[in-house]
MMTF fields as JSON, N, C-alpha, C and O atoms, coordinates in Angstrom:
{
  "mmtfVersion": "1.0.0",
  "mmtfProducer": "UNKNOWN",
  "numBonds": 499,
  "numAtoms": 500,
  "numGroups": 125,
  "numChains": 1,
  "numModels": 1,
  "chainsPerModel": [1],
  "groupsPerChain": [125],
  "chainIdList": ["A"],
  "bondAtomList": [4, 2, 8, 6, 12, 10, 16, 14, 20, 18, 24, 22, 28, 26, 32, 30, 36, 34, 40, 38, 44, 42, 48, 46, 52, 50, 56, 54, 60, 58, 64, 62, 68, 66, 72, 70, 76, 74, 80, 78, 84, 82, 88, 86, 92, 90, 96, 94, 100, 98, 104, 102, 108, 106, 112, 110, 116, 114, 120, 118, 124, 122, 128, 126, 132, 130, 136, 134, 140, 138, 144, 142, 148, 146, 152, 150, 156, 154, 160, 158, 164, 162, 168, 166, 172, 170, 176, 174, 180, 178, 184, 182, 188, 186, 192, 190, 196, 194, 200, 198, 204, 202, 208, 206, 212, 210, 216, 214, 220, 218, 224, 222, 228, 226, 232, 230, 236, 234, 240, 238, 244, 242, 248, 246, 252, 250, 256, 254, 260, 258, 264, 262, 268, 266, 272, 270, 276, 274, 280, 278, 284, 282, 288, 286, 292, 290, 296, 294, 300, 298, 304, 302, 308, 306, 312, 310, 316, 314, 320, 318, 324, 322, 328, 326, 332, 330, 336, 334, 340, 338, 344, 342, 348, 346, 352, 350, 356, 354, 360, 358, 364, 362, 368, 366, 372, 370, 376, 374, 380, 378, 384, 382, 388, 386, 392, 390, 396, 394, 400, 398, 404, 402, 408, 406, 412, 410, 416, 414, 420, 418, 424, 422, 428, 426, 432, 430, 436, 434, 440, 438, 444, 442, 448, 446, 452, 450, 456, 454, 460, 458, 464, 462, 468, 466, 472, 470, 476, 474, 480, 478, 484, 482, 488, 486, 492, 490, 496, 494],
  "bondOrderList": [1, 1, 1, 1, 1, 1, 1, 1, 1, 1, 1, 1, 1, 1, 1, 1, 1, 1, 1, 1, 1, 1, 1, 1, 1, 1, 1, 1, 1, 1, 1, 1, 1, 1, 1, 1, 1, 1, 1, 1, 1, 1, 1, 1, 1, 1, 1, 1, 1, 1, 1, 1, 1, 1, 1, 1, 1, 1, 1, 1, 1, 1, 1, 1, 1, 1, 1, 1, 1, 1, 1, 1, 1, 1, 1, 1, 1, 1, 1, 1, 1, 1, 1, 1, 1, 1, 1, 1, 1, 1, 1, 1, 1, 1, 1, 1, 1, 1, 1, 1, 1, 1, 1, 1, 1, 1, 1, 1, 1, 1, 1, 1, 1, 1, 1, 1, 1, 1, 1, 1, 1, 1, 1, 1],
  "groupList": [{"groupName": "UNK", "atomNameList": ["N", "CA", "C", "O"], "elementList": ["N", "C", "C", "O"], "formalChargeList": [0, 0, 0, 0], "bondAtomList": [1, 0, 2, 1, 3, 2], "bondOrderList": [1, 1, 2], "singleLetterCode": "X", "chemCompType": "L-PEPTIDE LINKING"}],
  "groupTypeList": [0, 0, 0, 0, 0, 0, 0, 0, 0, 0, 0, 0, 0, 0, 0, 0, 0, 0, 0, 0, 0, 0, 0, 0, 0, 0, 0, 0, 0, 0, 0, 0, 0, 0, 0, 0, 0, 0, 0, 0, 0, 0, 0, 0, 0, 0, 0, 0, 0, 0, 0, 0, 0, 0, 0, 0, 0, 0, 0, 0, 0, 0, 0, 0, 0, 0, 0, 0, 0, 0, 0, 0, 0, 0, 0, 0, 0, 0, 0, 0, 0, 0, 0, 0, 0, 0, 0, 0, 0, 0, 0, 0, 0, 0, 0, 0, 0, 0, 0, 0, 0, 0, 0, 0, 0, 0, 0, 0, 0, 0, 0, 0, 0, 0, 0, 0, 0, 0, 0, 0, 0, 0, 0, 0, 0],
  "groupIdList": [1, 2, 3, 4, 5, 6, 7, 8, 9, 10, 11, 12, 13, 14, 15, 16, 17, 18, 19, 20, 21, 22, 23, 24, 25, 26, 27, 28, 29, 30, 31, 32, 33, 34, 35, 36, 37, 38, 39, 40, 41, 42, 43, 44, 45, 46, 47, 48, 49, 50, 51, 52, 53, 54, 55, 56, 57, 58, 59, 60, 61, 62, 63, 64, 65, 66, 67, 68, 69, 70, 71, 72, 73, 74, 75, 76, 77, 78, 79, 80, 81, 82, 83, 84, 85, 86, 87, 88, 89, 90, 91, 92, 93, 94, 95, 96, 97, 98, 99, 100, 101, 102, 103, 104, 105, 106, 107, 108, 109, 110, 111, 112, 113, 114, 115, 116, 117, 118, 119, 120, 121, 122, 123, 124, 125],
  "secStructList": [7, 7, 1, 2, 2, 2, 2, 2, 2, 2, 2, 2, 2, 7, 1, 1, 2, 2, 2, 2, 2, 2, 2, 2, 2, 2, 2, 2, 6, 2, 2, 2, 2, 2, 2, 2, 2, 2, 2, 2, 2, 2, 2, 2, 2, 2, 2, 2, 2, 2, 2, 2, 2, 2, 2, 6, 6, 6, 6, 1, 7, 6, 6, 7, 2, 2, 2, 2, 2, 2, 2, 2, 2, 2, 2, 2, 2, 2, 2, 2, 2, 2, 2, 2, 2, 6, 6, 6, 6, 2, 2, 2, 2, 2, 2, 2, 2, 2, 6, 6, 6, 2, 2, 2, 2, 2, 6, 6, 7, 7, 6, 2, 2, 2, 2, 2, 2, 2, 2, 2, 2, 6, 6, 7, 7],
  "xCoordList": [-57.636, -58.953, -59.102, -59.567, -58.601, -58.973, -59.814, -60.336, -59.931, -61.152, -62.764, -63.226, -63.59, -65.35, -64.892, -65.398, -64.133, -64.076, -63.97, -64.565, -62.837, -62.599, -63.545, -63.486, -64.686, -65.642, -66.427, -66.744, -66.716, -67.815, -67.141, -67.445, -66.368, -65.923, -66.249, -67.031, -65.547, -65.842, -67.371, -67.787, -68.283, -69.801, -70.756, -71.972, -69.442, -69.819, -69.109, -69.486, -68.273, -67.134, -66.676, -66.264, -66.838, -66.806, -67.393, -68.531, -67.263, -68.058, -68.702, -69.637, -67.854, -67.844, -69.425, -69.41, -70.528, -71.604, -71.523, -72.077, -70.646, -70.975, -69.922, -70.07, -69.194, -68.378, -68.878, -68.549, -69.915, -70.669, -71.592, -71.359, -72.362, -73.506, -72.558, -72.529, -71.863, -71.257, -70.905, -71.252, -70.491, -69.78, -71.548, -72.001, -72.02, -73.049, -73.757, -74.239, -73.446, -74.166, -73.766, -74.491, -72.325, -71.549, -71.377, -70.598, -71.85, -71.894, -73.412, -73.556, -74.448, -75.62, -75.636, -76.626, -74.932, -74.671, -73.443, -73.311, -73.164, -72.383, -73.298, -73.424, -73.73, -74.702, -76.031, -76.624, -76.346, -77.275, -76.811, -77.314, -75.431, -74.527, -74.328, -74.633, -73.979, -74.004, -75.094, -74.967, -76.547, -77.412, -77.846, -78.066, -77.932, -77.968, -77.118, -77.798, -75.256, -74.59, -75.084, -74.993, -75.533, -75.493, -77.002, -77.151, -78.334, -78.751, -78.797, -79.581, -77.82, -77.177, -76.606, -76.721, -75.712, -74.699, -75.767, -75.541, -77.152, -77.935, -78.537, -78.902, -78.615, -79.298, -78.509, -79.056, -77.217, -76.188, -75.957, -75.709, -76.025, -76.263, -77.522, -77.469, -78.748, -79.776, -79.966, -80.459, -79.364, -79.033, -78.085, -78.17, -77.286, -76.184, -76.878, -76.626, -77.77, -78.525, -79.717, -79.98, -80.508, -81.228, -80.617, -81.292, -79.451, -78.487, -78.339, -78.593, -77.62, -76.957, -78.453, -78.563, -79.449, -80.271, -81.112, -81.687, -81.199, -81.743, -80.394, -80.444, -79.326, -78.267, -77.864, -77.437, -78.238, -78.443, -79.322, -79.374, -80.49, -81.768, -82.396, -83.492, -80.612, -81.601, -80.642, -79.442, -81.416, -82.781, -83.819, -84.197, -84.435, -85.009, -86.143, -86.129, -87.007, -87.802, -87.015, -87.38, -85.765, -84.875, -85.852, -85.619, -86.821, -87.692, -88.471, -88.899, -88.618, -89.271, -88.164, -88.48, -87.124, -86.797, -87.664, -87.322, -89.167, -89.471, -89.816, -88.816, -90.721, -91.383, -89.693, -89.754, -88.631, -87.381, -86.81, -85.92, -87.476, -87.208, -88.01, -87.64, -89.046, -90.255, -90.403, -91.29, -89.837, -89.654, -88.96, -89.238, -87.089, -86.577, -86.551, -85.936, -87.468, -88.421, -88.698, -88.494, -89.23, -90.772, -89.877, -90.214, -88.552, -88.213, -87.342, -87.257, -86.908, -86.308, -87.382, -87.026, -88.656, -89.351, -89.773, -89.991, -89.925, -89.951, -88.536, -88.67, -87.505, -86.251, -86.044, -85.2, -86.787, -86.638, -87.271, -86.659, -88.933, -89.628, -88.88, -88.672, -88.536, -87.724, -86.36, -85.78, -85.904, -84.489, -85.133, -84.075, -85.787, -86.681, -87.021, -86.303, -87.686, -87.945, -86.746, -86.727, -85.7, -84.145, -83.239, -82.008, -84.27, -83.041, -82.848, -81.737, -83.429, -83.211, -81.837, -81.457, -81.527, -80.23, -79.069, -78.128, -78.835, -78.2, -78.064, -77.016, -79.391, -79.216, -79.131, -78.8, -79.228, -79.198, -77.368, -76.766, -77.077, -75.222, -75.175, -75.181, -75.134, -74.257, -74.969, -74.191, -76.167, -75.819, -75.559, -74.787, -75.465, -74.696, -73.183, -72.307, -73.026, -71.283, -70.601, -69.6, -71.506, -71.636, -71.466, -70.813, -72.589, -72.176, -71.578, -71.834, -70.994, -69.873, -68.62, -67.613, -68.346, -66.935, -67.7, -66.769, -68.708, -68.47, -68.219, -67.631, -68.858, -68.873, -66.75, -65.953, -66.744, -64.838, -63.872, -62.641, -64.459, -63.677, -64.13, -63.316, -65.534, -65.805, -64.768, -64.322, -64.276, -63.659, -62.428, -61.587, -61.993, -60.589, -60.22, -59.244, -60.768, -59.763, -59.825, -60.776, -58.522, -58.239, -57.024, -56.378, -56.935, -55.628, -55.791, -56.815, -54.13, -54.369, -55.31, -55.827, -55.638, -56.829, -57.746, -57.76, -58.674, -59.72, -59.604, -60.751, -58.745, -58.537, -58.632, -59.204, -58.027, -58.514, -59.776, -60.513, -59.732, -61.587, -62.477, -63.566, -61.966, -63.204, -62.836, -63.673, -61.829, -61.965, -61.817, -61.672, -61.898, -62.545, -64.267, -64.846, -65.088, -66.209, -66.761, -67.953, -66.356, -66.741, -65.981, -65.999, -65.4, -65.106, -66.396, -66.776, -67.034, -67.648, -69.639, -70.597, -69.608, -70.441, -71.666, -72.627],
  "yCoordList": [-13.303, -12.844, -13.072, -14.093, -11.882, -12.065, -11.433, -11.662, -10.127, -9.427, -9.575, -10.15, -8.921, -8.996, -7.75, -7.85, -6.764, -6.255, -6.796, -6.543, -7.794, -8.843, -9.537, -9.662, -10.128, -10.977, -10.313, -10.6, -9.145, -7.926, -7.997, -8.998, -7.368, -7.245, -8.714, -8.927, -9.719, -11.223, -11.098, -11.171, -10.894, -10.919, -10.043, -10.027, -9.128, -8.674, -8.257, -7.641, -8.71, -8.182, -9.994, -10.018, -10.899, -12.342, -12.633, -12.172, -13.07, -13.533, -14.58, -14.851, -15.537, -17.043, -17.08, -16.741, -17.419, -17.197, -17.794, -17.263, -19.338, -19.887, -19.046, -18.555, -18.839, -17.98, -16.503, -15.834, -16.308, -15.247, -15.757, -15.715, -16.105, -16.769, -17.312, -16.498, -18.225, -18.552, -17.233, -17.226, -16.187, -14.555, -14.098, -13.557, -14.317, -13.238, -14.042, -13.478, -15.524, -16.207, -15.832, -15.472, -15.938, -15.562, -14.177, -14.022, -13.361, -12.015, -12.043, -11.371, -12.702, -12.682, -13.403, -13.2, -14.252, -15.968, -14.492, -14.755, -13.954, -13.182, -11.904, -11.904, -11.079, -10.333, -10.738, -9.903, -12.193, -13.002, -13.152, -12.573, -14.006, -14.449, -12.564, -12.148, -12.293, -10.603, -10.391, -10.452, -10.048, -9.897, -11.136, -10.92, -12.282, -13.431, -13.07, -12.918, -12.819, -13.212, -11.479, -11.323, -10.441, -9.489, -9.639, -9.223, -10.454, -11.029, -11.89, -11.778, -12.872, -13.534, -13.151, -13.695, -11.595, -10.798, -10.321, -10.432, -9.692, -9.369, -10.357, -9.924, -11.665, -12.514, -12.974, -13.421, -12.795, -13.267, -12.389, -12.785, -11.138, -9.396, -9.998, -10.995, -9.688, -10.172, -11.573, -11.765, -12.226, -13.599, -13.123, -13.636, -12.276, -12.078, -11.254, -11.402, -10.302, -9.25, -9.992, -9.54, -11.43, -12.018, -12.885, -13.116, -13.335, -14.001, -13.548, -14.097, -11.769, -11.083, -10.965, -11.719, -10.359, -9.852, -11.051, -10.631, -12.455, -13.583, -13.448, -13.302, -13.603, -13.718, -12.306, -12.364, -11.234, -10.203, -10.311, -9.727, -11.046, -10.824, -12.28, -12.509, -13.323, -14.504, -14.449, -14.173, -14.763, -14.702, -14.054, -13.939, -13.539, -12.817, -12.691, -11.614, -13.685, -13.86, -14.781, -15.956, -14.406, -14.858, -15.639, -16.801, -15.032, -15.389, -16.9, -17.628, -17.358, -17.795, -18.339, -17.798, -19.239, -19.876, -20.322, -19.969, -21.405, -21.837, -20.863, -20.382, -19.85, -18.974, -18.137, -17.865, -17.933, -17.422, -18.554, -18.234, -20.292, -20.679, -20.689, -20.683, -20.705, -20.772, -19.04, -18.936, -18.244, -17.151, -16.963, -16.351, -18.169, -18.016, -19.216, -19.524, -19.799, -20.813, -19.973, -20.014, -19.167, -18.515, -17.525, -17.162, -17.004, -16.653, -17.265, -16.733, -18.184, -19.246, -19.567, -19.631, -19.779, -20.045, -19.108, -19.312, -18.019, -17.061, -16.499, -15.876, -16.758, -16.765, -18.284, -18.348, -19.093, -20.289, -20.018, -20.188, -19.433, -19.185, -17.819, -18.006, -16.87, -16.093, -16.358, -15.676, -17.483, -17.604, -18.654, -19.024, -19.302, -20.534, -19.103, -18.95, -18.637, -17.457, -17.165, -17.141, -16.941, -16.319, -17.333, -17.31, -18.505, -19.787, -19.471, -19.883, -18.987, -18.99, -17.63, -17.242, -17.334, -16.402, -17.3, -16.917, -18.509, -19.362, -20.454, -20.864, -20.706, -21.905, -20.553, -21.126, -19.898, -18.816, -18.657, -18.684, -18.494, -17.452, -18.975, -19.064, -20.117, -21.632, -21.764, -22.167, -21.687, -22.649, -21.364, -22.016, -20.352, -19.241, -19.096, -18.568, -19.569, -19.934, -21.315, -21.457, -22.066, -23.255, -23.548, -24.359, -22.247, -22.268, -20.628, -19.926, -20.372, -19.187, -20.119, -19.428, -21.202, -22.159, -22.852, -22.973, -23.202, -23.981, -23.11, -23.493, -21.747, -21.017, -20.256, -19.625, -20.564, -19.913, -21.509, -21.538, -22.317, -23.88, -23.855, -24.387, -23.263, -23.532, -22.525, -22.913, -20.869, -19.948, -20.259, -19.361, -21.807, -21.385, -20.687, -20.098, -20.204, -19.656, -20.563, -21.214, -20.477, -21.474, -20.827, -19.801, -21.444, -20.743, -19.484, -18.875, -19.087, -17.394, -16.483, -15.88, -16.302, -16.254, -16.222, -15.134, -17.066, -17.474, -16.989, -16.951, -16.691, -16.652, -14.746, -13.939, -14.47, -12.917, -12.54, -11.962, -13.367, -12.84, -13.028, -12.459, -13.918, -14.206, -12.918, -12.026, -12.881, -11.279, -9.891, -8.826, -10.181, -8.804, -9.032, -8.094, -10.328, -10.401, -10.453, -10.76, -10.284, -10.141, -8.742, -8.556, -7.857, -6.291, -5.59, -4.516, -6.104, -5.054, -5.298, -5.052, -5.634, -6.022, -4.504, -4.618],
  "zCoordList": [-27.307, -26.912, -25.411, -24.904, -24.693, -22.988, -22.28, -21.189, -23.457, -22.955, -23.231, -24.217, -22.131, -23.057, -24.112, -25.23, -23.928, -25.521, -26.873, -27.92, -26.482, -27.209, -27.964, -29.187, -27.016, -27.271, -28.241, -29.395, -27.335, -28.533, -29.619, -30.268, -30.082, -31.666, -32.192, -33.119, -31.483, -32.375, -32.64, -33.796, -31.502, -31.944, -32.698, -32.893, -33.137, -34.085, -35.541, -36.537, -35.259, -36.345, -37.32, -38.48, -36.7, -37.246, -38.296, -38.217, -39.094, -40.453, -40.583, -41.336, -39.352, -38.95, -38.117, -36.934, -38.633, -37.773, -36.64, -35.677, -36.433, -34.794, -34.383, -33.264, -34.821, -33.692, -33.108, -32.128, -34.282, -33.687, -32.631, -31.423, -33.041, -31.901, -30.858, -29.935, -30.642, -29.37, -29.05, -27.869, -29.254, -28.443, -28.256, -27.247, -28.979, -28.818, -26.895, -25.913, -27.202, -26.136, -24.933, -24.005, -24.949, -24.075, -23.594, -22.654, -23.982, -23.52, -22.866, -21.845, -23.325, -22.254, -21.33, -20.628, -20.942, -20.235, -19.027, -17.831, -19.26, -18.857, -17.773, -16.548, -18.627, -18.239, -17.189, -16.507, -17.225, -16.44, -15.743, -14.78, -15.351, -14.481, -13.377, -12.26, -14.017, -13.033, -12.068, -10.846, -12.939, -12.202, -11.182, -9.99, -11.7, -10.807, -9.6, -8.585, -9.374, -8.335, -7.562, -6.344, -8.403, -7.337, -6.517, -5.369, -7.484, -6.328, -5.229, -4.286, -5.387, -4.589, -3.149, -2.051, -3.737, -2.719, -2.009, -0.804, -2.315, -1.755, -0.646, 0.447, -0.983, -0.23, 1.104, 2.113, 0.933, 1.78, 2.822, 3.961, 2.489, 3.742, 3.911, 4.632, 3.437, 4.455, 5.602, 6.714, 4.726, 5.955, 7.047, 8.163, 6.823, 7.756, 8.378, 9.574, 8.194, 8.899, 9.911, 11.025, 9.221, 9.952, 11.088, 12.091, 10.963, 12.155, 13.172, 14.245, 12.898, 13.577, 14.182, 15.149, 13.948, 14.703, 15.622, 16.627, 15.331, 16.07, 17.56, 18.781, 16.514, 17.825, 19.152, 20.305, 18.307, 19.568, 20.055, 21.138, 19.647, 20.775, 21.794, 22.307, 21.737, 22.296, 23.41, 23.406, 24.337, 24.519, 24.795, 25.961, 23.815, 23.742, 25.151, 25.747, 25.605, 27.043, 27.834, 27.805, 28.705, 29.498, 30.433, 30.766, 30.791, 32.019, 31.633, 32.528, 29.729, 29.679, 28.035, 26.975, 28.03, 27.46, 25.995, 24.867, 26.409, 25.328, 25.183, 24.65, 25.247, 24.069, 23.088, 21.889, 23.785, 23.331, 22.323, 21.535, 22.351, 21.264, 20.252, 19.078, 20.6, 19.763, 18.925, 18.078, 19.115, 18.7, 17.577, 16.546, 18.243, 16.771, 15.89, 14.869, 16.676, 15.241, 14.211, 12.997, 14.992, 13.648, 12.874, 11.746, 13.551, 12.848, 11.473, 10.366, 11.802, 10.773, 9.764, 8.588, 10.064, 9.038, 8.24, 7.046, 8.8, 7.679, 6.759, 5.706, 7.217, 6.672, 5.531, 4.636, 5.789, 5.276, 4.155, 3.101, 4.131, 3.16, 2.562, 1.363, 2.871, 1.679, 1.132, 0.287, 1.748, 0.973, 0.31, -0.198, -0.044, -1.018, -2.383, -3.372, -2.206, -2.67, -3.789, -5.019, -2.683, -3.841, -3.75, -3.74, -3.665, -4.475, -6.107, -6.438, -7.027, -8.168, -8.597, -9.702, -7.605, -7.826, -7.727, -8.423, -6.99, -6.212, -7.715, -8.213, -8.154, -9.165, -10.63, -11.668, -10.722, -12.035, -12.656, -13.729, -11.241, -11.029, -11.426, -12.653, -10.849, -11.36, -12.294, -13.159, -12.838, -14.428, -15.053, -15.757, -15.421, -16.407, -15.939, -16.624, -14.836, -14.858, -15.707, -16.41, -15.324, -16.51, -17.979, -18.635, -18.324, -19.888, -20.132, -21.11, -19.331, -19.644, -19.371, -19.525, -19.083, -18.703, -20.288, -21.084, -20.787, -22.007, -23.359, -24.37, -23.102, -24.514, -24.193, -24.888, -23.457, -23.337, -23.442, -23.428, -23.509, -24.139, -25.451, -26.206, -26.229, -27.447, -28.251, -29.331, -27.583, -28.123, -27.93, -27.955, -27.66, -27.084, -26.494, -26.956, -24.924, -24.175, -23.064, -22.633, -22.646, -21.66, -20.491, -20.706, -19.589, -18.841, -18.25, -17.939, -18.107, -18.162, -18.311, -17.371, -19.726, -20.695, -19.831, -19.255, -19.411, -19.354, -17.563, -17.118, -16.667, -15.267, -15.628, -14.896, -16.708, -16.767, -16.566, -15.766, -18.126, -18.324, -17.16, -17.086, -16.142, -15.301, -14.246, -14.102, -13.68, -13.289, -13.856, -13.256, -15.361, -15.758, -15.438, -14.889, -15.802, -15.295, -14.041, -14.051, -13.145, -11.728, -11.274, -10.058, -11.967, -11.488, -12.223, -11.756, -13.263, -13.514, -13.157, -13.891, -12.316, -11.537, -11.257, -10.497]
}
């Protein structure tokens, strides 16, 4: 069992109910983990977009230093308050990576195995 095809049939084709419920878990622990890291990927271009643009524009009042720091104060704080904002993409992607590493030790997969499945789960993103 290396694939999420794999998993599907067990979560549904098993007779064994925990082995159902652990696949069934693991395919949403899966699906969360997705949307979590592609909001994540999102948060990481906008930080890189808020950098790039502090760092092309400083100094921004050459003539006048503090207000050019005090500028990208304010801008940090409003960067501070929206990445607070999309901390829960940050803590979402790690604990559903968490119990996608416990429900693939409960299915026995390990190894190989388990180094697949994790990049069949991050291609289909």
């Amino acid at each position: 069992m290396t694939t999420i095809k794999d998993i599907q049939e067990l979560a549904t084709q098993t007779k064994d109910w925990t082995k159902r419920k652990v696949a069934e878990n693991l395919l949403e622990d899966i699906q969360q983990w997705r949307l979590h890291r592609a909001g994540l990927d999102k948060t990481y271009l906008t930080l890189h977009k808020w950098f790039t643009g502090i760092t092309d524009s400083y100094p921004k009042y050459p003539d006048n230093i503090p207000q050019s720091v005090a500028d990208v104060v304010g801008h940090i704080y409003a960067m501070d308050l929206e990445l607070t904002n999309r901390a829960e993409y940050s803590e979402g992607a790690k604990a559903h990576a968490e119990r996608i590493y416990e429900y693939l030790h409960i299915l026995g997969i390990y190894g190989d195995d388990e180094d697949r499945l994790w990049e069949e789960i991050k291609e289909d993103n």
